[in-house]
TILUM-224279 format. One record per atom (N, C-alpha, C): chain; x, y, z; atom name; residue in one letter. Coordinates in nm, 4 decimals, decimal comma, always signed. Example, Ala and Ser with C-alpha at 12.3 -4.5 7.8 and 13.67 -1.06 7.14 Angstrom:
// residues 2
  chaine        xx        yy        zz  atome  residu
       A   +1,3190   -0,5690   +0,7800      N       a
       A   +1,2300   -0,4500   +0,7800     CA       a
       A   +1,3200   -0,3300   +0,7800      C       a
       A   +1,2850   -0,2250   +0,7080      N       s
       A   +1,3670   -0,1060   +0,7140     CA       s
       A   +1,2900   +0,0030   +0,7870      C       s
END
This chain:
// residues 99
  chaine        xx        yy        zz  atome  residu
       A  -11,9951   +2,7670  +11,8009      N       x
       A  -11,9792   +2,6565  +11,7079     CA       x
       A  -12,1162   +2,6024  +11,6691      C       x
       A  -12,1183   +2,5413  +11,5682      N       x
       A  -12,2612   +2,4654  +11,5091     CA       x
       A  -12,2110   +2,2979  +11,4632      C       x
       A  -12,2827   +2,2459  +11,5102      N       x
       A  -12,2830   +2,1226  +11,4842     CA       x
       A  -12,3922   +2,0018  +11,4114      C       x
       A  -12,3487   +1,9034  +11,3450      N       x
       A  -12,4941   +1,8504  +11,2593     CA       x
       A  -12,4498   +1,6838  +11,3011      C       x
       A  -12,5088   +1,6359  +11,3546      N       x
       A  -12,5313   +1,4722  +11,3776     CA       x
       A  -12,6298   +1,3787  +11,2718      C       x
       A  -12,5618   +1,2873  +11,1537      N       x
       A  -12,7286   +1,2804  +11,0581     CA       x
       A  -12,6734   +1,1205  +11,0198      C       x
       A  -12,8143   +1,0660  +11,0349      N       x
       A  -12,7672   +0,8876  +10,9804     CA       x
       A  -12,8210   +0,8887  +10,8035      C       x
       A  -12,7556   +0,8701  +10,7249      N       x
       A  -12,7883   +0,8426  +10,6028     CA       x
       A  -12,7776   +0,7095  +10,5670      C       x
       A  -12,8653   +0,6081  +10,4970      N       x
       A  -12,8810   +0,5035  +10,4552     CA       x
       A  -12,8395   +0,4871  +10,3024      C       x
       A  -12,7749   +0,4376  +10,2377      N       x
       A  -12,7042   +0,4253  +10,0860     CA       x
       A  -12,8339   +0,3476  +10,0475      C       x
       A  -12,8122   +0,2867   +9,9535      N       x
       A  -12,8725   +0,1968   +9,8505     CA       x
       A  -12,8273   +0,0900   +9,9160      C       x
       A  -12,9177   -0,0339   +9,9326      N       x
       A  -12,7904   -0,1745   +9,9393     CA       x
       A  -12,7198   -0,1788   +9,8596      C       x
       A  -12,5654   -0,1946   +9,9040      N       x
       A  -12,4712   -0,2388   +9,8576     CA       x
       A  -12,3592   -0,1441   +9,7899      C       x
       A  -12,4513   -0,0233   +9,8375      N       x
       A  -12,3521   +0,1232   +9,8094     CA       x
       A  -12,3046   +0,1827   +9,9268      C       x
       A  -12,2556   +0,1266  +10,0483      N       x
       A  -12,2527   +0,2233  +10,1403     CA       x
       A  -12,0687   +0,2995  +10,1559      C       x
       A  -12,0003   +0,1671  +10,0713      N       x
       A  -11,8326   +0,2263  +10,0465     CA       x
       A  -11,8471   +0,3193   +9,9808      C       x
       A  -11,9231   +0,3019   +9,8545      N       x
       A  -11,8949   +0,4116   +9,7254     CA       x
       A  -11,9313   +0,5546   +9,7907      C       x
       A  -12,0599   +0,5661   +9,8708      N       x
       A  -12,1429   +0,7033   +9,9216     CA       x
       A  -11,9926   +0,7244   +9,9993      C       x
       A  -11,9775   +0,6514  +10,1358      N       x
       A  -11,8342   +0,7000  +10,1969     CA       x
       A  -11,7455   +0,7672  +10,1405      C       x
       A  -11,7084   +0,6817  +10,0419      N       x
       A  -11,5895   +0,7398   +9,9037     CA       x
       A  -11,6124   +0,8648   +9,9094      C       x
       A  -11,7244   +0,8789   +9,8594      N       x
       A  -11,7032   +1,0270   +9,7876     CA       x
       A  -11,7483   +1,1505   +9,8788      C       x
       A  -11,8377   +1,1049  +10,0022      N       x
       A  -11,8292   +1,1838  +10,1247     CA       x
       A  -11,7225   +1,1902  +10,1593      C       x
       A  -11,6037   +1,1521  +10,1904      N       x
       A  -11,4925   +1,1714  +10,2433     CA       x
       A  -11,4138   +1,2317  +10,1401      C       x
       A  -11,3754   +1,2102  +10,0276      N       x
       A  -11,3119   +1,3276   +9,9041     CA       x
       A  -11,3652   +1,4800   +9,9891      C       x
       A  -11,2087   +1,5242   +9,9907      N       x
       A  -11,2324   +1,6818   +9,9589     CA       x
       A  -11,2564   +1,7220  +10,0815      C       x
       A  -11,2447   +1,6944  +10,1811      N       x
       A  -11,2834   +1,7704  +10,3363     CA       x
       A  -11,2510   +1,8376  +10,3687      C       x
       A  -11,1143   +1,8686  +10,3619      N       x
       A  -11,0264   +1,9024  +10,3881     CA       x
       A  -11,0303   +2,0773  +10,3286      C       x
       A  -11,0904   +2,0799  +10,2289      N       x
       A  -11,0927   +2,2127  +10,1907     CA       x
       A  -11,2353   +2,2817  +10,2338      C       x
       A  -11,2441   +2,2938  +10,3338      N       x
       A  -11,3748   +2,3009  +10,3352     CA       x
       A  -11,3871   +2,4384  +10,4793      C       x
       A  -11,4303   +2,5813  +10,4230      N       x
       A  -11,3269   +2,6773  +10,5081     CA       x
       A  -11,4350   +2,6721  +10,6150      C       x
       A  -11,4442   +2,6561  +10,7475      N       x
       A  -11,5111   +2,6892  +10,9294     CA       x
       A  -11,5351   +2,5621  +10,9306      C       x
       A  -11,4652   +2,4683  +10,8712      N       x
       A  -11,5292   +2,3501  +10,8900     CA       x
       A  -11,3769   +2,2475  +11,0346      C       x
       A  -11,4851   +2,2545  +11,1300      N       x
       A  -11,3013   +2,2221  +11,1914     CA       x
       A  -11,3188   +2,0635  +11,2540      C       x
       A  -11,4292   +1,9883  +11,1759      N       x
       A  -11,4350   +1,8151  +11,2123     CA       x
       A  -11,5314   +1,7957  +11,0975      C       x
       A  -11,5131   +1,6840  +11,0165      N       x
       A  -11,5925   +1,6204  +10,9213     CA       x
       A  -11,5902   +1,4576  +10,9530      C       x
       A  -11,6934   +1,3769  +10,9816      N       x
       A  -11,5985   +1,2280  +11,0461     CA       x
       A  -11,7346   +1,2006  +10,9526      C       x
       A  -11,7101   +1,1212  +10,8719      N       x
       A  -11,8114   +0,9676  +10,8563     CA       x
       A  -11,7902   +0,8259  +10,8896      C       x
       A  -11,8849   +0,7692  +10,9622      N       x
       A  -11,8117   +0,6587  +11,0391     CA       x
       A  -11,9852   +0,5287  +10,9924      C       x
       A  -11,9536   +0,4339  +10,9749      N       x
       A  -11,9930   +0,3011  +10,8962     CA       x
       A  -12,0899   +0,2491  +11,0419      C       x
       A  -12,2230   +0,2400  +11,0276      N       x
       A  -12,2913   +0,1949  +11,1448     CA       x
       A  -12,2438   +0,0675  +11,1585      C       x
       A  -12,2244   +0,0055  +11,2424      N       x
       A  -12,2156   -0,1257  +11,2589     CA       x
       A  -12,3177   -0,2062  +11,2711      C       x
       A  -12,4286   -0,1836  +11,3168      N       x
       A  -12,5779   -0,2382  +11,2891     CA       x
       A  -12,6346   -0,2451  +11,2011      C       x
       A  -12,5912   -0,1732  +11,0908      N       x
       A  -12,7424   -0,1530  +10,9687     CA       x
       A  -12,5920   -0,1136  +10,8487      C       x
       A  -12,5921   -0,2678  +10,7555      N       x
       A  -12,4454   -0,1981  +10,6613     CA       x
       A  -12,4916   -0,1621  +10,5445      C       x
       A  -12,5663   -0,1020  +10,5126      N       x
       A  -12,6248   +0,0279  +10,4596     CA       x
       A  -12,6405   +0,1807  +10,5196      C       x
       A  -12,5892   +0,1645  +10,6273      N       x
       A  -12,6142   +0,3336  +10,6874     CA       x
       A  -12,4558   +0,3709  +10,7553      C       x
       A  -12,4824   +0,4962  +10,6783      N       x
       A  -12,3327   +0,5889  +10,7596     CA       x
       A  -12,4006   +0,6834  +10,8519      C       x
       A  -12,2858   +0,7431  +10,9518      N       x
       A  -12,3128   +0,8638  +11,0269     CA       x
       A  -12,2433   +0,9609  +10,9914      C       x
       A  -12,3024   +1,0527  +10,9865      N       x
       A  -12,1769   +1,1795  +10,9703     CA       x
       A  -12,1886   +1,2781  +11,1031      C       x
       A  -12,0805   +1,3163  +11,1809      N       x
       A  -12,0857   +1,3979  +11,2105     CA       x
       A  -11,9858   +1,5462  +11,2046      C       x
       A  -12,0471   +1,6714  +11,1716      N       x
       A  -11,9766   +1,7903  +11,1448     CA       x
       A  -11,9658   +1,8762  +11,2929      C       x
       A  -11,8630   +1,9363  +11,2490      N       x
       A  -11,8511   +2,0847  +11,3879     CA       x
       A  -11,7789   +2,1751  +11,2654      C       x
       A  -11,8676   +2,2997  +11,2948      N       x
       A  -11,8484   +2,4159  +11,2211     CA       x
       A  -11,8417   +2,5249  +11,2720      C       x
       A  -11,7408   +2,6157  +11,2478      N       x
       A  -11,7253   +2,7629  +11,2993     CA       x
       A  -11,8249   +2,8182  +11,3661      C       x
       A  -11,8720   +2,8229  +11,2433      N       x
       A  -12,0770   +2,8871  +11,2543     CA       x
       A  -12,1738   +2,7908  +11,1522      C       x
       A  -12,3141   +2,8352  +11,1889      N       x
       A  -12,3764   +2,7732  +11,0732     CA       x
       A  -12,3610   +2,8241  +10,9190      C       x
       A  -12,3161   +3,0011  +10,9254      N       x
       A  -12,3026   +3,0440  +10,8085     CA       x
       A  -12,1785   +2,9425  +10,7701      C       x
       A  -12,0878   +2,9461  +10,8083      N       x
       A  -11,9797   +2,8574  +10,7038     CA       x
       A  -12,0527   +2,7435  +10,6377      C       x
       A  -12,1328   +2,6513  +10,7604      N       x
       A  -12,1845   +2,5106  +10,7199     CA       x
       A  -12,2553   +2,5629  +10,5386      C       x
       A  -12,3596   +2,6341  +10,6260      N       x
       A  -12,4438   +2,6848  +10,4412     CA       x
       A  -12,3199   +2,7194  +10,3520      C       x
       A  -12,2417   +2,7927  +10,3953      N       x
       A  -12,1356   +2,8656  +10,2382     CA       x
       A  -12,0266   +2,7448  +10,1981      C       x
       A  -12,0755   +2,6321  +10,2224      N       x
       A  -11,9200   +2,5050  +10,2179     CA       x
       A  -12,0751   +2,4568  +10,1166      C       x
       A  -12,2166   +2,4442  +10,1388      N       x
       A  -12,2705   +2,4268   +9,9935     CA       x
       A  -12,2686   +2,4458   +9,8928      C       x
       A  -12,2439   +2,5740   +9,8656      N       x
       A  -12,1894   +2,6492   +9,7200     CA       x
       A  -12,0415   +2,6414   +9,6577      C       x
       A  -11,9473   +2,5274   +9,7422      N       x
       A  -11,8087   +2,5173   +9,7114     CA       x
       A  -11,8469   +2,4296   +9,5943      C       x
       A  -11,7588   +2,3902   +9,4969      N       x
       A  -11,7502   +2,3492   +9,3817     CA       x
       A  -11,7333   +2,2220   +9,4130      C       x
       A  -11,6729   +2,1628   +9,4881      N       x
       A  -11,6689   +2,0396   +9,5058     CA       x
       A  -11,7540   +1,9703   +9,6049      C       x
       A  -11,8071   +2,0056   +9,6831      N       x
       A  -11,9169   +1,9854   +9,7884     CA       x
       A  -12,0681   +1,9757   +9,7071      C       x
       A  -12,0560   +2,0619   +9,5795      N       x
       A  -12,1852   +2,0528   +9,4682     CA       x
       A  -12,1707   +1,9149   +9,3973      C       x
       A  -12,0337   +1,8798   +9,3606      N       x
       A  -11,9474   +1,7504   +9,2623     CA       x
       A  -12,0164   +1,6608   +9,3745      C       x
       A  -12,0009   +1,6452   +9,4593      N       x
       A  -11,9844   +1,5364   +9,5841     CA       x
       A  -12,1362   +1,5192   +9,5776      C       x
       A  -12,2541   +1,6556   +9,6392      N       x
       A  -12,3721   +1,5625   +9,6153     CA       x
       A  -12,4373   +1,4958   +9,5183      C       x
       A  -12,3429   +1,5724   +9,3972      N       x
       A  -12,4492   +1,5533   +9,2926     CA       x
       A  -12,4056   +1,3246   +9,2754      C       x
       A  -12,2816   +1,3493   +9,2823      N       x
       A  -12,2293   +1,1953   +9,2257     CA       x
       A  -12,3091   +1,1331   +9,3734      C       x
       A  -12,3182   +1,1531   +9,4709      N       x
       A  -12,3775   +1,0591   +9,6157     CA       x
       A  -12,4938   +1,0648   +9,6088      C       x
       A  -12,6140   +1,1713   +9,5570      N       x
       A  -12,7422   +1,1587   +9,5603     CA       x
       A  -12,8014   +1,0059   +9,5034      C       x
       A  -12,7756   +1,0064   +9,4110      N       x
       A  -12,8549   +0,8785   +9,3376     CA       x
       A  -12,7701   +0,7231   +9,4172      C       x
       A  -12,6848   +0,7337   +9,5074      N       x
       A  -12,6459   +0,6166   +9,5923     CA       x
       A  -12,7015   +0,6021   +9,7446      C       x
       A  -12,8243   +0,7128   +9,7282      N       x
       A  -12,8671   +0,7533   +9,9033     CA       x
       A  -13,0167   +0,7281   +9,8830      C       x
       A  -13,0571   +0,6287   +9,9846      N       x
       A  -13,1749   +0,5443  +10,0260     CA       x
       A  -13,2264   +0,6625  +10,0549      C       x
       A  -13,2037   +0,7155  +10,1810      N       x
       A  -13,2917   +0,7985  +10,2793     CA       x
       A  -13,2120   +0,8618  +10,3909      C       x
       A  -13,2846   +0,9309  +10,4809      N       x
       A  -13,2142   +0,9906  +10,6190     CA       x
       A  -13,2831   +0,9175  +10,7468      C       x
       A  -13,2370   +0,8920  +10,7924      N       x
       A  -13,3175   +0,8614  +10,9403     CA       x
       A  -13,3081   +0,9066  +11,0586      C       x
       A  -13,2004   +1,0236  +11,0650      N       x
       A  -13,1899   +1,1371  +11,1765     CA       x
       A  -13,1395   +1,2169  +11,1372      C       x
       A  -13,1784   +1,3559  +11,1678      N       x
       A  -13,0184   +1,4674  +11,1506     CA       x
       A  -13,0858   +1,5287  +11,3016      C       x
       A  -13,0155   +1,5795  +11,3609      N       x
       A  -12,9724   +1,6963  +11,4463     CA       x
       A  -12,8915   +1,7961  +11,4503      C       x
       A  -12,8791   +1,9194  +11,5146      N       x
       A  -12,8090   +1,9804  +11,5059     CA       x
       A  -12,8165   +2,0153  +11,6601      C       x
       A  -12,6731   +2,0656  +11,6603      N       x
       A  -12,6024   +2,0909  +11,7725     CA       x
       A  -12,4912   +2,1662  +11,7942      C       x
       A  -12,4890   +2,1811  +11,9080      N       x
       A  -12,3861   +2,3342  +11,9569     CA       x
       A  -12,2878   +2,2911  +12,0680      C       x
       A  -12,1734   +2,2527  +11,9617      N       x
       A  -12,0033   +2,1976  +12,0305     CA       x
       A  -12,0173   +2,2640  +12,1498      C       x
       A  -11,9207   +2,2396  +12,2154      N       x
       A  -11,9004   +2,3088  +12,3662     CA       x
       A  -11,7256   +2,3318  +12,3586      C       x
       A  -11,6688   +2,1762  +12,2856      N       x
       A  -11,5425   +2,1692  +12,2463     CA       x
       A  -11,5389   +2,0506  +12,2604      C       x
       A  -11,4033   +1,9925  +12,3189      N       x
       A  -11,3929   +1,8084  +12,3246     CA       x
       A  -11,2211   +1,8138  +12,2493      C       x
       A  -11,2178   +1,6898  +12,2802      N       x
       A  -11,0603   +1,6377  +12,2303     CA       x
       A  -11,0537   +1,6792  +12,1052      C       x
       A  -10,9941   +1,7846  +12,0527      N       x
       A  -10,9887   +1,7403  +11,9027     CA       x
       A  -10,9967   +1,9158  +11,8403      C       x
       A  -11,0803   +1,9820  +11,9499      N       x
       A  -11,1750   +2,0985  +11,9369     CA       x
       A  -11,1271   +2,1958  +12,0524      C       x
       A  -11,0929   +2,3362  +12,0069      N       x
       A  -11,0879   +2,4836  +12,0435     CA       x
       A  -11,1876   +2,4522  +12,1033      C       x
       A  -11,1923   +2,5130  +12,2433      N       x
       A  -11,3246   +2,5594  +12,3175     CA       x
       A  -11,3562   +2,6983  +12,2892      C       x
       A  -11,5180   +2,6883  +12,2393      N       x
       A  -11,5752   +2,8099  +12,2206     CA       x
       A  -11,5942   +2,9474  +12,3350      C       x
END
């Protein structure tokens, strides 16, 4: 499995709208087997996302989906900055096939 942990900061006062449209469409999204964005509670301008993916190849080939292109293009211009990403390698967990 491959995994990505990343804090993104919106614009003030955009951090529903970025959510919005990060969360559209997850669901189709093929090795992708957790997508969560969750609202920092400290800083209400910043989301977390975290992914678990088949492999990393799926993660890269869910870039070139048609709607995952729709999604950054409308969220780019509502995104401050990044202030972490990581990546990481599931083991499994509630929710998750063990590898």
């Amino acid at each position: 499995m491959y995994g990505l942990i990343g804090r993104m900061r919106a614009i003030p006062g955009q951090r529903a709208a970025l959510a919005s449209i990060l969360l559209e469409g997850t669901a189709a999204m093929p090795g992708c087997l957790t997508y969560v964005i969750a609202e920092d509670p400290a800083d209400e301008d910043a989301l977390w996302v975290t992914e678990v993916w088949d492999s990393a190849a799926s993660h890269q080939g869910s870039l070139a989906l048609p709607a995952v292109k729709d999604a950054i293009a409308r969220g780019r211009p509502l995104i401050a900055g990044f202030d972490s990403r990581t990546e990481t390698r599931p083991l499994g967990g509630h929710g998750l096939a063990t590898a």
